[in-house]
C-alpha distance (Angstrom), angle and dihedral (degrees) to the residues before:
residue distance angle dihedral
X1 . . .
X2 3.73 . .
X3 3.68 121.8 .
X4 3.89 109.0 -89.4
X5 3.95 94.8 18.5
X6 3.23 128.8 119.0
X7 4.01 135.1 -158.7
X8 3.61 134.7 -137.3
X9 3.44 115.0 -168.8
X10 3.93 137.4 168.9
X11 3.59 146.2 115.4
X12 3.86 131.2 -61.1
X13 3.78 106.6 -107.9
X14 4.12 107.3 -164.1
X15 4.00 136.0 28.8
X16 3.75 129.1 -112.4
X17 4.13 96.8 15.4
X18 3.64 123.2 143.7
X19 3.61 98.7 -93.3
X20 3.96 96.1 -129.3
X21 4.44 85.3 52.5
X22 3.71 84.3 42.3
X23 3.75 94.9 57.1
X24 3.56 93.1 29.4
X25 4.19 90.5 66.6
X26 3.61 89.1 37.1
X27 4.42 102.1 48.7
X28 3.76 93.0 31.7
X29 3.92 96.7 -123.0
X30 3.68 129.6 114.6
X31 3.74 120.2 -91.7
X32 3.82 94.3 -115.7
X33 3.48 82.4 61.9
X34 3.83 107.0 48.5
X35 4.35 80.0 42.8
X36 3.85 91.5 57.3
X37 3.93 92.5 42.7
X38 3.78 90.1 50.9
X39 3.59 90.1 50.8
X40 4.05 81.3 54.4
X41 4.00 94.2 47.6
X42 3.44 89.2 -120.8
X43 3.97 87.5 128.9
X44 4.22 130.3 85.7
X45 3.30 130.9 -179.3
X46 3.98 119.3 -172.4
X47 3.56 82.9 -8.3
X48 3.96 98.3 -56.0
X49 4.06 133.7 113.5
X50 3.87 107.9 -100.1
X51 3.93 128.4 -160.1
X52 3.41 109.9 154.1
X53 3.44 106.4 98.7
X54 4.39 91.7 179.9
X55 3.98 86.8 53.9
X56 3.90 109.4 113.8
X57 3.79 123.4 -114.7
X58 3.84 124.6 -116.6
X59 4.43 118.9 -141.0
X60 4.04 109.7 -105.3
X61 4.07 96.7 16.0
X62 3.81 117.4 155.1
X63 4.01 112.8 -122.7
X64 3.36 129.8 -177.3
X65 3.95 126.8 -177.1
X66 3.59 129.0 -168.9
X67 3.76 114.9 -149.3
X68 3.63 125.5 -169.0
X69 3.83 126.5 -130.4
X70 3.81 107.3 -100.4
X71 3.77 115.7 -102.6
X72 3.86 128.1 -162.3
X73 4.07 115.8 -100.6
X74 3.61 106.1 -82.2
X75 4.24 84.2 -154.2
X76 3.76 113.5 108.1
X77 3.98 115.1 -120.4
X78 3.63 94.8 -131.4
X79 3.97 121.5 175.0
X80 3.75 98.6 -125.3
X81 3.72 115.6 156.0
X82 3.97 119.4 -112.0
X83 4.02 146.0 171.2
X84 3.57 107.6 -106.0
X85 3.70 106.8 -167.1
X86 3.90 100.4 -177.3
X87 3.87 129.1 -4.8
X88 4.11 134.8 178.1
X89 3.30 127.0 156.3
X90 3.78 96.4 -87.2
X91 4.05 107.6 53.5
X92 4.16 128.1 -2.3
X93 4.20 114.9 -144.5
X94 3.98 115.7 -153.5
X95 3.55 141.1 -165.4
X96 3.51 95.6 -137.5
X97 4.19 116.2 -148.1
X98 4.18 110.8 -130.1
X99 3.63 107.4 -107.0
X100 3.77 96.5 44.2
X101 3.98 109.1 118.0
X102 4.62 103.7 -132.4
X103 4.19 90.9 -146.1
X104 3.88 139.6 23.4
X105 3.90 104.7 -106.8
X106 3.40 133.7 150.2
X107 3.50 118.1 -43.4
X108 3.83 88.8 7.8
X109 3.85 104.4 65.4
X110 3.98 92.4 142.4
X111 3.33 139.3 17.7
X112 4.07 88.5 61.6
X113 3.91 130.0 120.7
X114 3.76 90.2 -108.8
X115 3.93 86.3 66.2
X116 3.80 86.9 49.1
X117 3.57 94.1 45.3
X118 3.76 94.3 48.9
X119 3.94 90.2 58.9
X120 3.25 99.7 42.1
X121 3.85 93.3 50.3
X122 3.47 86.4 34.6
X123 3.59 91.1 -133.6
X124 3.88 105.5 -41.2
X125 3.64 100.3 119.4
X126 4.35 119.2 129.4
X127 3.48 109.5 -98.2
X128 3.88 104.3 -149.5
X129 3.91 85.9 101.0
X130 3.63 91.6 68.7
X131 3.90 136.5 -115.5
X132 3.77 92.1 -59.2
X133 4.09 97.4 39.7
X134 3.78 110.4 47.9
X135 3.11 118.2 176.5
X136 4.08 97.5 -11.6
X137 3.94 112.9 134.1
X138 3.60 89.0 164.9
X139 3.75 140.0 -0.6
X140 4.09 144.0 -168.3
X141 3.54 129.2 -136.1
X142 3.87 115.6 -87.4
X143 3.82 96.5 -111.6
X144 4.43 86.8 49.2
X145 3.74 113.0 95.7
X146 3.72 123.7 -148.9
X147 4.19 155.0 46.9
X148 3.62 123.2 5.9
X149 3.48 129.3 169.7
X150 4.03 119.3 -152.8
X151 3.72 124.8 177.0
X152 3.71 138.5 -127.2
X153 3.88 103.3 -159.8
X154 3.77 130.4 41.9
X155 4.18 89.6 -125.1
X156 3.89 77.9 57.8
X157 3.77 92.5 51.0
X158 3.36 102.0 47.5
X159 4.12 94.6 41.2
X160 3.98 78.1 59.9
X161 3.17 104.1 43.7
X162 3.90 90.0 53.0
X163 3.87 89.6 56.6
X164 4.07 89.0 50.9
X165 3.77 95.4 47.0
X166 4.14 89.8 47.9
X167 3.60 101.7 44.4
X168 3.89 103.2 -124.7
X169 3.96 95.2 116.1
X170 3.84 110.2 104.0
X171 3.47 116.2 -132.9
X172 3.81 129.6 169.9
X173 3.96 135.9 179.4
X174 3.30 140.4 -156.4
X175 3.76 117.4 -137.9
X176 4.08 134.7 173.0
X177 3.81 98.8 -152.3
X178 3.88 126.4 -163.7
X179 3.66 103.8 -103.3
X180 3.96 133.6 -13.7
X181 3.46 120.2 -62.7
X182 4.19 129.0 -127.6
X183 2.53 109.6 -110.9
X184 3.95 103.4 24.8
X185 3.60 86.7 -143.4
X186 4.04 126.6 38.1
X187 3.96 146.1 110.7
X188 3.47 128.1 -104.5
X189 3.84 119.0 -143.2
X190 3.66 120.9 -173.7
X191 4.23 139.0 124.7
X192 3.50 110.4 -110.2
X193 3.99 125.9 -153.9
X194 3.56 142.6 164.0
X195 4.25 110.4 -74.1
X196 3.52 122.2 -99.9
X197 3.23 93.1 -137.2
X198 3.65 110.2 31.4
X199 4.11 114.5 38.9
X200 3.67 91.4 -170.6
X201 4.23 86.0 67.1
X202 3.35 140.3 60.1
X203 3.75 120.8 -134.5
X204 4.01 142.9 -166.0
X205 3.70 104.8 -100.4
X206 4.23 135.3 -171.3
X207 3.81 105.0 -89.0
X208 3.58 121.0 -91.3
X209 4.05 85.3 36.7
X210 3.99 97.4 79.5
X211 3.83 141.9 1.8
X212 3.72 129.5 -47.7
X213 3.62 111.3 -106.6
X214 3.62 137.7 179.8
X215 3.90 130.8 176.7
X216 3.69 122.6 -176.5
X217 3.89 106.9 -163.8
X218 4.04 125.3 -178.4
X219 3.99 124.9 -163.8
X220 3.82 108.7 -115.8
X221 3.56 97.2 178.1
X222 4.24 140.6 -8.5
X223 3.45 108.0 -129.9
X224 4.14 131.1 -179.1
X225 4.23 97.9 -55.1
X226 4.20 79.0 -27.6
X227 3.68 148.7 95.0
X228 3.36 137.4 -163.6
X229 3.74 110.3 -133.9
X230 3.95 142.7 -162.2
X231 3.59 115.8 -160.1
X232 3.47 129.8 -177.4
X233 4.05 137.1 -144.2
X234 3.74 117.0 -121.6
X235 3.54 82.4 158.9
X236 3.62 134.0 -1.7
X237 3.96 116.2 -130.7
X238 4.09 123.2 168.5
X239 3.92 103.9 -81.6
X240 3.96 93.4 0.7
X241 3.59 108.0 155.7
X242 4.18 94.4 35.1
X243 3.38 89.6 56.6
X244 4.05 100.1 38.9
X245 3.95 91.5 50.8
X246 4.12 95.0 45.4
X247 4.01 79.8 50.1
X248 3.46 90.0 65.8
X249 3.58 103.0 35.3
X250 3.34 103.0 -97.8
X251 4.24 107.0 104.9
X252 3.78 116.4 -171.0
X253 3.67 107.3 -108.4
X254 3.72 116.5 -101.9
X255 3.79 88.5 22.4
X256 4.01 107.8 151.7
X257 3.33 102.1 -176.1
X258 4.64 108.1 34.5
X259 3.66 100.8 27.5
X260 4.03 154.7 24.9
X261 3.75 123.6 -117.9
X262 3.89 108.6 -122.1
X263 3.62 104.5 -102.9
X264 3.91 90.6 -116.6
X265 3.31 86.8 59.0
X266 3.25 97.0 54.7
X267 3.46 105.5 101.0
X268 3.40 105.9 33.2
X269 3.99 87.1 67.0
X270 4.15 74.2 45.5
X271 3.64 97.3 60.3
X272 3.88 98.5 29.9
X273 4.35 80.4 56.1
X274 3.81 76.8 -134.0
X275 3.79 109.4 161.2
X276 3.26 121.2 150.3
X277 3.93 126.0 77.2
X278 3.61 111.7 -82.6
X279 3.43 112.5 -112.8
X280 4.10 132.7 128.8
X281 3.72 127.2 -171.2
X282 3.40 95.0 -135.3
X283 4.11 114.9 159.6
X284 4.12 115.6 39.9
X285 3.75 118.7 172.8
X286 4.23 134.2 164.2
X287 3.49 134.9 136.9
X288 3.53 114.6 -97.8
X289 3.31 117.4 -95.8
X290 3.65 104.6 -135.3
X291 4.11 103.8 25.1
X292 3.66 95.1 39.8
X293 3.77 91.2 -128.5
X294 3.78 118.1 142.1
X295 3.93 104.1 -129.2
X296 3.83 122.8 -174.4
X297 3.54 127.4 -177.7
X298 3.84 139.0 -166.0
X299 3.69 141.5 -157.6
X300 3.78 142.5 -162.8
X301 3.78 119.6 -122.7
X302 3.77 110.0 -99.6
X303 3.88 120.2 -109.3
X304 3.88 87.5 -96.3
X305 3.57 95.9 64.5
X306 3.77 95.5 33.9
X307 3.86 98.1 51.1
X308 4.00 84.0 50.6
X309 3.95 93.8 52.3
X310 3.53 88.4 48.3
X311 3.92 95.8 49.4
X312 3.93 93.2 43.4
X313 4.21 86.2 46.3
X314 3.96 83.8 55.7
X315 3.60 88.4 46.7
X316 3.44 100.0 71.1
């Protein structure tokens, strides 16, 4: 045992659980919490590493978890001005300005809506994320504009986190695509992993490989060798709808990492100074996780994204 850890250990009570609810009852901590210490391998059953939280539990199995002693947040509280959309004392829901990094990591330790977060909540953020991720049930990329909810308390957390993992939050984007896509209305279905060949991107993979994903996207409005784009969440996988539309041909524009810019469109991105890929969180709605209510929020495209529609309407 490492200095400042402690271990639960004990016996698994019933048959056929979700292992993370089965040790949950049987350690006393919350299943966020046993999931993020599996993902640590700071969980044995019979003596083995465990990870897979969805695995089923078997009557009278040893477990033993290793818990580590509780350190402050590492994060910064730094006073850095932001859009707070809705805010009680259980969860806080942002509309998040591209450019602004979710999490501390490395070479971002500050700067990054957790620091923002932790001053403006002055600390009261759940901690099942971990020292560097209060708070943060979800997150989108730094160069992605739009809502984010975070939550205070753990209850809050998990209640979110339950919503995430089964599907029923609502989440739509707004996306200028190059080109039109055929059909203008459709749903893309395809598992998404990390590339082979390229760590830094994710990539459409056989199934069974990577992660389930499905994107449902609608045509808004043609534009000059452009569309503007809805597209909808089934599920919500890192880089989902980037890498869904470039998989059809349809890149968003400004996109440095999935897809080109049409060379017409070159330098209207040019003289906008638009570069980053066009995307906008736009629609977020779930039922709260401690009242019950269902809440649903909306926000406006930022100026970015605007001034482009407007240029690539004039366009044509």
């Amino acid at each position: 045992m490492n200095r400042g850890e402690s271990i639960l250990s004990g016996t698994l009570a019933d048959d056929g659980q979700r292992l993370d609810k089965a040790l949950a009852e049987a350690s006393g901590l919350s299943r966020e919490r046993v999931k993020a210490l599996m993902g640590e391998g700071r969980v044995r059953l019979g003596g083995a590493e465990v990870h897979q939280a969805s695995a089923r539990s078997v009557a009278g199995t040893a477990f033993e978890i290793r818990v580590p002693e509780a350190v402050p947040a590492q994060a910064l509280a730094q006073d850095i001005p932001l859009t707070v959309v809705f805010e009680d004392e259980h969860l806080i829901v942002i509309d998040k300005p591209a450019g602004l990094v979710v999490h501390p990591a490395a070479g971002n330790l500050d700067g990054t809506l957790v620091n923002a977060l932790l001053h403006h909540c002055q600390g009261q953020l759940s901690g099942i994320g971990g020292v560097a991720r209060p708070g943060i049930v979800h997150r989108i990329d730094k160069d992605t504009s739009g809502l984010l909810v975070v939550a205070k308390t753990d209850t809050a957390h998990e209640g979110l986190a339950r919503q995430f993992a089964d599907h029923s939050i609502e989440r739509a984007y707004l996306a200028v695509t190059a080109g039109h896509p055929l059909p203008p209305t459709g749903t893309v279905r395809g598992a998404i992993a990390r590339s082979s060949t390229n760590r830094k991107k994710m990539a459409l993979v056989e199934d069974g490989r990577g992660k389930h994903a499905v994107t449902h996207y609608k045509t808004l409005e043609r534009l000059d060798g452009a569309a503007l784009v809805e597209c909808r969440l089934e599920t919500g996988r890192t880089h989902q709808v980037r890498v869904h539309m470039a998989s059809i041909g349809h890149p968003l524009l400004g996109d440095p990492v999935y897809g080109r810019t049409p060379a017409r469109l070159r330098p209207i991105l040019t003289q906008l100074h638009f570069a980053r890929q066009a995307l906008h969180a736009a629609v977020l709605g779930f039922i709260h996780p401690a009242t019950g209510a269902a809440l649903r929020f909306d926000s406006t495209l930022p100026a970015d994204m605007a001034g482009l529609l407007v240029e690539l309407r004039g366009s044509s």
